[in-house]
N, C-alpha and C positions, 0 to 999 in steps of 0.2 A: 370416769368411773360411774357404774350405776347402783341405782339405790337396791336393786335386787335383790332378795336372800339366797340365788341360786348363781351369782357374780361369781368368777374365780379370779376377778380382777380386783383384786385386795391386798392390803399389805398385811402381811399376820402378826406384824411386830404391834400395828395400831389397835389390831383386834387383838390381844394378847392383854395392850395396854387396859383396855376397855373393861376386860376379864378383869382386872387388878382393879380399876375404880369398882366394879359393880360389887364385887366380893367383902373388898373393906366395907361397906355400906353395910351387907349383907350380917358381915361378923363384929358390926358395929367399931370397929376396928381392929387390928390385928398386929403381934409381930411378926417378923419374918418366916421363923417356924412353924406359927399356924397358915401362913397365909400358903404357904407351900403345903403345908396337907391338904388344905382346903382346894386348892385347885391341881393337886397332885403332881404338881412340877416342883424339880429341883430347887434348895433354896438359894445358891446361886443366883439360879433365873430371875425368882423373885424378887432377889435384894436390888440386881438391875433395875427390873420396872420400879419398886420404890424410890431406889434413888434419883431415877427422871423423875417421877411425876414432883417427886421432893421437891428437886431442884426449877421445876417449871412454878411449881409454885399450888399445884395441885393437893398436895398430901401435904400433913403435918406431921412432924416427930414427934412425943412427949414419951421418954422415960424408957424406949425400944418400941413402942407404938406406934403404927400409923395409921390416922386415918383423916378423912376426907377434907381436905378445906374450903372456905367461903367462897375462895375463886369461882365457883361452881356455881353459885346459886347468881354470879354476874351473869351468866349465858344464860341459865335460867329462867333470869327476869327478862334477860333483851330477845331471848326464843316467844315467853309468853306477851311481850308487849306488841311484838311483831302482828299477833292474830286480834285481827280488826273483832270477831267476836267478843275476844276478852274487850274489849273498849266500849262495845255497844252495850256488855252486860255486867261489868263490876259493881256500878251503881242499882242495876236493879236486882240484884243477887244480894247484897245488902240487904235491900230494902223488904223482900222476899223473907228474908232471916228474920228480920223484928215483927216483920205483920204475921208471920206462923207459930214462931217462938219456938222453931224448929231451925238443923240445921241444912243450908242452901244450898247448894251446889250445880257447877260447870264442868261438862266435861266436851271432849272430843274421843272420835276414833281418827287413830293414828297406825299404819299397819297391822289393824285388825285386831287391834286393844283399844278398853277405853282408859284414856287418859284424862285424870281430875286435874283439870288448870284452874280451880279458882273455888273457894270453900268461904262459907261465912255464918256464924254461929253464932246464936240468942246468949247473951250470956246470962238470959234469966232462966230456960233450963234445958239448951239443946243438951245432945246426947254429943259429946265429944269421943270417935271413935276413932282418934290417933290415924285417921289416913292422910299421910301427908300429902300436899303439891305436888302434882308429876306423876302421883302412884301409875301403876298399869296393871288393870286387871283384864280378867274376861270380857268379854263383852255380856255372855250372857247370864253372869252372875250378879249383875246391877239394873237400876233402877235409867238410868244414863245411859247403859250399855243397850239393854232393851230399847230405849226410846229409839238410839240413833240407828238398830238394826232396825226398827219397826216402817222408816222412813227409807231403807234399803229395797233394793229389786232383792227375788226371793234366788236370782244367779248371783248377785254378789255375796248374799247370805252365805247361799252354800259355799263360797269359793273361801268366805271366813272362816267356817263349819270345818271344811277340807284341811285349810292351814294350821290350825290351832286345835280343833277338837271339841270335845264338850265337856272336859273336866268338870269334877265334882265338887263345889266348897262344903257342902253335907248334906244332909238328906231331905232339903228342900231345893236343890238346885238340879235345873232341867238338864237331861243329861245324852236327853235323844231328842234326832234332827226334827222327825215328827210332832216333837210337844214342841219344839221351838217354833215352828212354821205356826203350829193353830196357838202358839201367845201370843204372834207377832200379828195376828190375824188380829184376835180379841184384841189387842192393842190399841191398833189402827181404828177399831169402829169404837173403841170407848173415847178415842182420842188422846190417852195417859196409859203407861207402861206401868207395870207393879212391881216392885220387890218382895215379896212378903216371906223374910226371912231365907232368901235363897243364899245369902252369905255367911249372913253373922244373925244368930238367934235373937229374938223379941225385937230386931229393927224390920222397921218397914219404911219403904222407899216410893214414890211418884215419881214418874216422869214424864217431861213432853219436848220432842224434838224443834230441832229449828234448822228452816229450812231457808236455801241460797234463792232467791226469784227466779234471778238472771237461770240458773242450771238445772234447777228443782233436786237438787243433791244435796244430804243433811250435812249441814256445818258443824251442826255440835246439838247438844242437849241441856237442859236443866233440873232438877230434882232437889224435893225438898224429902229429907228424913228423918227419921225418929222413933220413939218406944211404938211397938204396934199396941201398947196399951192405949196411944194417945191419939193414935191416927185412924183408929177400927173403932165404929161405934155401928156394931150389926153392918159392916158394911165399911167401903174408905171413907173417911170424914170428903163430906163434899164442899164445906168451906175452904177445906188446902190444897182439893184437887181445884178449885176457882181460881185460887192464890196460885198456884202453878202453870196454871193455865193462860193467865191475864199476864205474868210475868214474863211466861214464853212469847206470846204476845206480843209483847211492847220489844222485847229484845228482839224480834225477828224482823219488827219493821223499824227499830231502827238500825239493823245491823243493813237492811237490804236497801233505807233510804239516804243513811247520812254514811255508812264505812263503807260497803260494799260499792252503793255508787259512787263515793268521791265526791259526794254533795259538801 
């Protein structure tokens, strides 16, 4: 089988199943009768797929409710421990969070989403913005997402462009092929990606990608966020773009001295 989205070598029962995890998430859980509106199949059907994943140990019952259980967050862990990035950079993603008093953040692209694998926040007054581990958004609706297109050829770009589109999160989010080319321009020659409010109002985002040696292909990204009251002073504070910078840094050599090479 292949990873394709254009495969018709698929089982529909799996991908059905999948539909059923993603939804319960979605409707923060569900019973049988909403779960069947929601994905407009019989509730029949439904009560099947719930009763597997029940019974695999997947889904929880309470009270005609189901929804998601902790089995999940086992693959979760052994998926993100798997990536020699998260290894090279948890400790300095931390460290990152208390020296800005902002909050840190890891991500990757993954099928042409960026994916947050690792989050870590000042408890003296990051902004906590409920995005969980795992999320997947745009790529060019973030700070993350930018950085690791900015490190892209501008054929792969558009081949993301093509797949996915340029959706809108509001009306500071870029939304044509053109203004994305000349960000990812500016990007590259300031060295750090911006967010400024292209997702979610009064936050603003840094970021700066991290790049493989051996391939010269971005592995992932890092970004520090927060009130753009606390990061704009005439301008991005150029103390947390340093802090950003020095971070990506350290994480890139040692991801390319001590993971990547197997030192």
């Amino acid at each position: 089988m292949t990873d394709q989205h254009t495969s018709t070598n698929t089982l529909q029962g799996v991908q059905k199943a999948f539909t059923v995890v993603t939804a319960l998430q979605e409707l923060d859980g569900a019973g049988v009768s909403a779960l069947a509106d929601h994905l407009e199949i019989p509730p029949s059907t439904a009560q099947v797929h719930l009763n597997t994943l029940h019974q695999a140990g997947y889904v929880l019952k309470d009270d005609g409710t189901y929804r998601l259980s902790l089995k999940f967050l086992k693959h979760g862990s052994y998926a993100r421990r798997q990536l020699g990035l998260y290894r090279a950079a948890k400790r300095h993603i931390d460290e990152l969070a208390e020296e800005t008093g902002e909050a840190a953040n890891l991500g990757v692209e993954q099928r042409g989403k960026r994916v947050l694998v690792y989050k870590s926040e000042s408890p003296a007054r990051a902004v906590y913005d409920n995005a969980p581990t795992g999320e997947q958004t745009h790529l060019h609706w973030t700070a993350l997402g930018k950085a690791l297109l900015s490190a892209m050829s501008d054929d792969r770009v558009d081949a993301i462009v093509d797949e996915h589109g340029l959706p809108r999160a509001n009306q500071h989010t870029i939304t044509d092929r053109e203004a994305l080319h000349e960000e990812l321009h500016r990007t590259r020659e300031r060295g750090y990606s911006v967010e400024d409010q292209d997702r979610r109002k009064g936050i603003l985002a840094l970021g700066v990608p991290i790049v493989d040696d051996a391939t010269g292909s971005v592995v992932g990204a890092v970004c520090v966020s927060g009130p753009r009251t606390r990061l704009w002073d005439d301008g991005v504070a150029d103390d947390v773009v340093e802090a950003v910078q020095n971070a990506a840094n350290v994480i890139e050599l040692r991801y390319n001295h001590y993971i990547s090479g197997g030192q």
